[in-house]
Every structure is written in structure tokens, then in C-alpha cells.
N, C-alpha and C positions, 0 to 999 in steps of 0.2 A: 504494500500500500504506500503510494504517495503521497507524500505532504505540503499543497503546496503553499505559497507565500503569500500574504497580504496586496502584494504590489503582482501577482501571476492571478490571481484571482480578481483585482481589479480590472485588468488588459482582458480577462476573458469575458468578465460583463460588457466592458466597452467594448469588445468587438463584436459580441451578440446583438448590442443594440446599435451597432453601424447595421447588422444584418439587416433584421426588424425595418429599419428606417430604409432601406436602401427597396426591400421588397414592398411597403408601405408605396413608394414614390412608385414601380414600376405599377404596380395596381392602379394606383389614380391616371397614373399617364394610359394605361389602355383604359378607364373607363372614360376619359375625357377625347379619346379618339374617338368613338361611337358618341359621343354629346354634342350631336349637332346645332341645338340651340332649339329645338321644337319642346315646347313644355303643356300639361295640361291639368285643369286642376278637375278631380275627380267629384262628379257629384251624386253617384250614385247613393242613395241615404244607408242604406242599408251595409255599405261596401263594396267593391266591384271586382268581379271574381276573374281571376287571370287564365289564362286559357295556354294550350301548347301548339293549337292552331286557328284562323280567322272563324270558328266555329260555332255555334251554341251547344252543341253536344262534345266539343273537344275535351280532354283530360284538362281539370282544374291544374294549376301547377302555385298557383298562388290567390292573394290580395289584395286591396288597395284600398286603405278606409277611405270614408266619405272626408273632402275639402282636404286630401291629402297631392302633392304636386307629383306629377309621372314625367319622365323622361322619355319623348317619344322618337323611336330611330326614323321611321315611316308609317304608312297606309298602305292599305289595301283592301280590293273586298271581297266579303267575305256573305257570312250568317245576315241578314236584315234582324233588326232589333227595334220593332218600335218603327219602322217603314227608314232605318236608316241600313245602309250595307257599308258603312266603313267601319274598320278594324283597322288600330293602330300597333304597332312592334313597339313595346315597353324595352327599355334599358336597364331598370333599374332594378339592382343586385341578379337578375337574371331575365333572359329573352322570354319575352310572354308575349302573345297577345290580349285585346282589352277590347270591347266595344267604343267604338266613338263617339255614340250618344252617349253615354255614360261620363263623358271627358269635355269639358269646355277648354277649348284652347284658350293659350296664352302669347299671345304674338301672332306669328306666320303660320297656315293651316299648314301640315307635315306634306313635304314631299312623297311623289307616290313611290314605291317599294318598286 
């Protein structure tokens, strides 16, 4: 067994937290490549449930509480909801789809996919 030193045990915390920090940044810079600038604030009261495809019958894959803001990649269509057929590609912590009447934009309406 080893014993190591005050000042060898410091340099190993500092270098784990160069780690941490260093993978911290690589994460934000790809999520900020996909963050085109399309935002949308959710207004589904109830919550708005995320989808794996433009579908209403697709696999749920997630959330999105009511007056919370989505990051949207694009459009496309999809399922009609309410006589609307767009569906927006969510960015945010993972690729979903959302209904877009469920979504009031915020700025520019999304490019289409």
C-alpha cells in the first residue's frame, strides 16, 4: 500500500477537476451547435408529452411542463392535433418530438427539417 503526500493528493484533485471542467465545456459547445436560436414557450396546461416520432401514437420519450421554454432544432409534419400538423424536433437534454400547437413561438417560426 501507498502512501501518498498532501501536495500528490492535491495535483490529483486538480487534475480531476481540469477533467470535469474541460468535459463540462465540450458538452455545452455541442449543445450550443444544435441551438439554432428557435425557442418556444410550452403551453400545454397539463404538460406536453414528448414523442420519438412526428406522431400521436409514437413512444413517449419524455416532458415538458406547462410555461416551460423548449429549444427547437426544426419542423415538420406530422400527426394533426387540434387541425394543426406541425411537429417541432426539441433539443433539449435529448431529441424528441413535441406538437406545435402545444408550443407558442418565441421569435422566428422554426425552419422546416
Amino acid at each position: 500500500m501507498s502512501l501518498r503526500s498532501p501536495l500528490a493528493a492535491l495535483g490529483l484533485c486538480a487534475a480531476t477537476g481540469a477533467v470535469a471542467v474541460l468535459a463540462t465545456a465540450q458538452t455545452a459547445t455541442a449543445v450550443e451547435s444544435v441551438d439554432n436560436g428557435y425557442t418556444g414557450r410550452v403551453t400545454a396546461k397539463s404538460g406536453l408529452l414528448l414523442r420519438d416520432r412526428p406522431t400521436r401514437s409514437s413512444r413517449i420519450v419524455g416532458a415538458a411542463a406547462y410555461g416551460s421554454i423548449v429549444h427547437i432544432f426544426c419542423r415538420t409534419g406530422g400527426d394533426r392535433v387540434n387541425g394543426n400538423d406541425h411537429w417541432y424536433l426539441l433539443t433539449d437534454g435529448t431529441w424528441a418530438w413535441a406538437s406545435a400547437y402545444y408550443i407558442d413561438n418565441i421569435g422566428a417560426v422554426p425552419r422546416w427539417c
